[in-house]
VODREN-645947 format. One line per field, with one value per residue: residue in three letters; x, y, z of N, C-alpha, C in turn. Coordinates in steps of 0.1 Angstrom, whole numbers, plus 5000, padded with zeros to 4 digits. Layout:
resn: ALA / ...
n_east: X / ...
n_north: Y / ...
n_up: Z / ...
ca_east: X / ...
ca_north: Y / ...
ca_up: Z / ...
c_east: X / ...
c_north: Y / ...
c_up: Z / ...
END
This chain:
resn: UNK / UNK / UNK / UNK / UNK / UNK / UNK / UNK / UNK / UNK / UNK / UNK / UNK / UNK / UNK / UNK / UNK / UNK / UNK / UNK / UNK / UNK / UNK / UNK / UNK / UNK / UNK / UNK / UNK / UNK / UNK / UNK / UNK / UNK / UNK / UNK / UNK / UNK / UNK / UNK / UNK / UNK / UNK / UNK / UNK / UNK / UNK / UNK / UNK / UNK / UNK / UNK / UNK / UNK / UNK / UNK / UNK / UNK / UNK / UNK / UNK / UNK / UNK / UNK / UNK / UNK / UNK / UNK / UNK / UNK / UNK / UNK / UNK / UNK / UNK / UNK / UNK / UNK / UNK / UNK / UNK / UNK / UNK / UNK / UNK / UNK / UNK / UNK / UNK / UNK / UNK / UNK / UNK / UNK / UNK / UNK / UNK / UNK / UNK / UNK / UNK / UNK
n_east: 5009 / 5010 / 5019 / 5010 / 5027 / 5021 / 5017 / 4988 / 4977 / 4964 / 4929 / 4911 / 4900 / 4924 / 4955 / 4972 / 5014 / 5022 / 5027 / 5008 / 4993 / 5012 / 4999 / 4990 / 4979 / 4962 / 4970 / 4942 / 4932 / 4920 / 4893 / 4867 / 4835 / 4805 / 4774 / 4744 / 4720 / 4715 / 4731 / 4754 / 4788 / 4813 / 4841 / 4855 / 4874 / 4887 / 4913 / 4912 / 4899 / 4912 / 4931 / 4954 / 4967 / 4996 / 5023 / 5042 / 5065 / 5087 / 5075 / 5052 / 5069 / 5082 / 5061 / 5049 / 5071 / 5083 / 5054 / 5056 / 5055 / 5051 / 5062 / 5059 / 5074 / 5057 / 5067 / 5058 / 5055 / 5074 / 5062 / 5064 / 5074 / 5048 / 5052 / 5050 / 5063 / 5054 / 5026 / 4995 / 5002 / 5017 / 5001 / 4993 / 5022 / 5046 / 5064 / 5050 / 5044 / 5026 / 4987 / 4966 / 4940 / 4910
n_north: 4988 / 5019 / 5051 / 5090 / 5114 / 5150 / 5185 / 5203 / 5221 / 5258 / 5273 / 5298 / 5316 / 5321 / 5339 / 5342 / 5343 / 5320 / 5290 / 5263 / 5230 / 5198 / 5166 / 5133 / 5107 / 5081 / 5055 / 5044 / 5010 / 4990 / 4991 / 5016 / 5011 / 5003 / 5008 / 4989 / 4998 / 5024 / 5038 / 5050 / 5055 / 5033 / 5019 / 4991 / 4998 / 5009 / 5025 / 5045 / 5065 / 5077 / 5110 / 5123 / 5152 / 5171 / 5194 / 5195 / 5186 / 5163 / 5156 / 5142 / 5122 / 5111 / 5099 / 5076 / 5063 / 5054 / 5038 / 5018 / 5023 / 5024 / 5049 / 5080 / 5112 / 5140 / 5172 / 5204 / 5230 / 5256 / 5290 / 5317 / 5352 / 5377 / 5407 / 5439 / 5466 / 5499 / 5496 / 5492 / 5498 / 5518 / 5539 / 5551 / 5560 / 5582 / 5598 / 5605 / 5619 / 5642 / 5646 / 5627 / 5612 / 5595
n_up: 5000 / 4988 / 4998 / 4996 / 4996 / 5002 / 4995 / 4997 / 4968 / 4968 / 4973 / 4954 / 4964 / 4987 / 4987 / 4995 / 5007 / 5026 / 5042 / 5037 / 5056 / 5052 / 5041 / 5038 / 5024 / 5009 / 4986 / 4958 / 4968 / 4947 / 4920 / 4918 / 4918 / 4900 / 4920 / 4909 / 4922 / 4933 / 4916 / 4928 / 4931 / 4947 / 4967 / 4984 / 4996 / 5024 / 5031 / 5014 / 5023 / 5042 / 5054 / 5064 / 5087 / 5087 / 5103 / 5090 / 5066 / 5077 / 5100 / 5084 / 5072 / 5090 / 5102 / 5087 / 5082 / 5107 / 5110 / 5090 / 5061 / 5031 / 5010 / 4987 / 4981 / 4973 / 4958 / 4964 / 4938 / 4930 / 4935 / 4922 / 4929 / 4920 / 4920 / 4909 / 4895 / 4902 / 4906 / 4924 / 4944 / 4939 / 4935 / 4961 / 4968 / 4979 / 4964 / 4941 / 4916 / 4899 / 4904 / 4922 / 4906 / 4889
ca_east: 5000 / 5017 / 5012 / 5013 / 5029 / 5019 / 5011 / 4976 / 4972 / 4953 / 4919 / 4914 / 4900 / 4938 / 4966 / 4990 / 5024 / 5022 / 5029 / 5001 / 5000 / 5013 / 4992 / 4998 / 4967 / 4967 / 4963 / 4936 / 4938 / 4910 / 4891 / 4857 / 4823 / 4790 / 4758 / 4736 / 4701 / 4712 / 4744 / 4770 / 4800 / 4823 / 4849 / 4856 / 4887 / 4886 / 4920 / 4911 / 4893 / 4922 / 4939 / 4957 / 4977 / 5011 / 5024 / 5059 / 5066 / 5095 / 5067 / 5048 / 5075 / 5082 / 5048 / 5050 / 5088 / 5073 / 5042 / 5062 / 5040 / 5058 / 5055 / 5065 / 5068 / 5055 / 5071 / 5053 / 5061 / 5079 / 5057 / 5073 / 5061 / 5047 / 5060 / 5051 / 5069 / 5041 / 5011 / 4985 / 5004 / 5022 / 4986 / 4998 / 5034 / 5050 / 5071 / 5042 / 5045 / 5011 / 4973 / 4957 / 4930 / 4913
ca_north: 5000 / 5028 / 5067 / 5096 / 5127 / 5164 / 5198 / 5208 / 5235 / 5268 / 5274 / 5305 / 5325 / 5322 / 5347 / 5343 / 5329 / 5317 / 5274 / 5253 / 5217 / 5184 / 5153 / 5120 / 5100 / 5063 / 5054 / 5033 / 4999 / 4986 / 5002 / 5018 / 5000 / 5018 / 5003 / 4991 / 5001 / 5036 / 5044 / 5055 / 5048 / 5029 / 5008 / 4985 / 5001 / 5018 / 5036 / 5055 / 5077 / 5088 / 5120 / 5129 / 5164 / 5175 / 5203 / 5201 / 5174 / 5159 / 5147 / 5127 / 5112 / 5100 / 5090 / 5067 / 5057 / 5048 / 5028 / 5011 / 5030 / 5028 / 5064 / 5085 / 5127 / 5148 / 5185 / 5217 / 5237 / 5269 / 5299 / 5330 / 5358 / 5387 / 5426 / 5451 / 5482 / 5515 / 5491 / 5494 / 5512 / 5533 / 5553 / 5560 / 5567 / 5600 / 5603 / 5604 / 5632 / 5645 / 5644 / 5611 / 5610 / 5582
ca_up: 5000 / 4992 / 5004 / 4991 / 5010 / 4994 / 5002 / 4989 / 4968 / 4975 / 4964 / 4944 / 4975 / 4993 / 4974 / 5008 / 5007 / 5042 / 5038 / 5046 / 5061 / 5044 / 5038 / 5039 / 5020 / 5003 / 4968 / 4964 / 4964 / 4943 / 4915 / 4925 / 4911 / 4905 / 4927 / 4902 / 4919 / 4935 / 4907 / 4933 / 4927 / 4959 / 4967 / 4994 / 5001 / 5034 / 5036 / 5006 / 5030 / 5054 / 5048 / 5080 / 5083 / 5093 / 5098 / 5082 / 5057 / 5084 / 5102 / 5075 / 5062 / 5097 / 5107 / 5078 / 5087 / 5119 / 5108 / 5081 / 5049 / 5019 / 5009 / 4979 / 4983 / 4962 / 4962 / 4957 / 4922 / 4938 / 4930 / 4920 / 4934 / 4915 / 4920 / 4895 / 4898 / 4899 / 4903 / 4927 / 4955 / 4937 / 4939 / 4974 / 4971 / 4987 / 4956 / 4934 / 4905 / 4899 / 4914 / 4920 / 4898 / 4878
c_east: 5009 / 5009 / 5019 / 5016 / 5029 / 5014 / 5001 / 4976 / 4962 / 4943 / 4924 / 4908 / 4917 / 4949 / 4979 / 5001 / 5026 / 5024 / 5019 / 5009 / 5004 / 4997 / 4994 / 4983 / 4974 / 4961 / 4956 / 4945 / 4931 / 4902 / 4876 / 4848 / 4811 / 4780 / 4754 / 4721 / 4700 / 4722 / 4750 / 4775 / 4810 / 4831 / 4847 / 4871 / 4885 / 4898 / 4922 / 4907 / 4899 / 4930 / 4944 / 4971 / 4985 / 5013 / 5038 / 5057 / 5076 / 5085 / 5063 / 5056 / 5080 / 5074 / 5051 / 5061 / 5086 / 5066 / 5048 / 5058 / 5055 / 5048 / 5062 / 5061 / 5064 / 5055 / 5061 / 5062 / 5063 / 5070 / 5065 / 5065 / 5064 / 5044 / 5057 / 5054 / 5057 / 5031 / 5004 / 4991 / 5013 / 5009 / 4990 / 5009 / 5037 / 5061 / 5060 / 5041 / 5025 / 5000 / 4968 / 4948 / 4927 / 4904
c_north: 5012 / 5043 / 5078 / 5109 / 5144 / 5171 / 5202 / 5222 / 5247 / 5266 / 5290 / 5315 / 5327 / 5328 / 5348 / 5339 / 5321 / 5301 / 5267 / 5235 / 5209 / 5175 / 5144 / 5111 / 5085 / 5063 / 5043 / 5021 / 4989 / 4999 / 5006 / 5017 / 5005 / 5005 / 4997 / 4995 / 5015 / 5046 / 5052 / 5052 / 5047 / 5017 / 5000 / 4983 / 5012 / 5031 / 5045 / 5066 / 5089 / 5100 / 5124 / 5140 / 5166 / 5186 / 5209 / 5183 / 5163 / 5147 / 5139 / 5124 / 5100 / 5095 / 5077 / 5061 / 5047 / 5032 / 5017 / 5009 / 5030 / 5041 / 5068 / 5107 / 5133 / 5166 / 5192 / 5223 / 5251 / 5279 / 5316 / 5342 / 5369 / 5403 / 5433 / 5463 / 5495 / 5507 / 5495 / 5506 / 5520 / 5543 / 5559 / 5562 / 5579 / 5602 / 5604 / 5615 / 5633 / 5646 / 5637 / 5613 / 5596 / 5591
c_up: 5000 / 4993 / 5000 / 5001 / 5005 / 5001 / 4991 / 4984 / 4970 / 4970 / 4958 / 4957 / 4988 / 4985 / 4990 / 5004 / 5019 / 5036 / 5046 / 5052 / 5049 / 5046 / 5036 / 5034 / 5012 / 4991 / 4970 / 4956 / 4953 / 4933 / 4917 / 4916 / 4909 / 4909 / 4916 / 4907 / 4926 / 4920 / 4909 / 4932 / 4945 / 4959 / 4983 / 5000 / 5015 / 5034 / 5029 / 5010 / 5040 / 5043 / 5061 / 5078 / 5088 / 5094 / 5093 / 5071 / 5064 / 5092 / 5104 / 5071 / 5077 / 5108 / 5100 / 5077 / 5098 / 5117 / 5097 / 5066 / 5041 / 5012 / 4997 / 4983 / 4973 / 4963 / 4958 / 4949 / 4931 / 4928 / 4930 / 4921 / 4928 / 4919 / 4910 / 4899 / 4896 / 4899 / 4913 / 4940 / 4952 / 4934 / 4945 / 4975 / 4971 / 4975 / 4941 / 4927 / 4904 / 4907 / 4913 / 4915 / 4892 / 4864
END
């Protein structure tokens, strides 16, 4: 069974850089079946359901070191963070030529 160890990304309401938690979830093991008389779809894999959080990636890797989880990590894509020279607060800058207007 192996486990997967990632940091979730944001939704589209979050513009922080602050680092959320890790995650530590299980691939399933089995592939998931649809009902035939309501046509949900489930498996009969239970640990598909855990997601349990960290709050460093050090952690989960050794929770799962621990428990004896064969694990794989999966890094976050470094985001680069955007500056624009004169953008929104150069409105308010004290070296500002002119009269704020729009």
């Amino acid at each position: 069974m192996l486990a997967r160890i990632y940091q979730p990304a944001r939704n589209a309401m979050q513009s922080g850089q602050s680092k959320s938690d890790w995650v530590l979830e299980f691939a399933p093991s089995e592939a998931k079946r649809i009902d035939p008389l309501m046509g949900w779809s489930g498996s009969g894999d239970m640990n598909s359901q855990i997601k349990i959080k960290f709050p460093t990636k050090d952690a989960a890797v050794a929770y799962a070191e621990k428990h004896g989880l064969a694990y794989r990590v999966d890094e976050p894509k470094a985001r680069k963070h955007v500056i624009k020279p004169g953008g929104y607060g150069g409105n308010f800058a004290f070296n500002r030529r002119g009269a704020w207007t729009h």
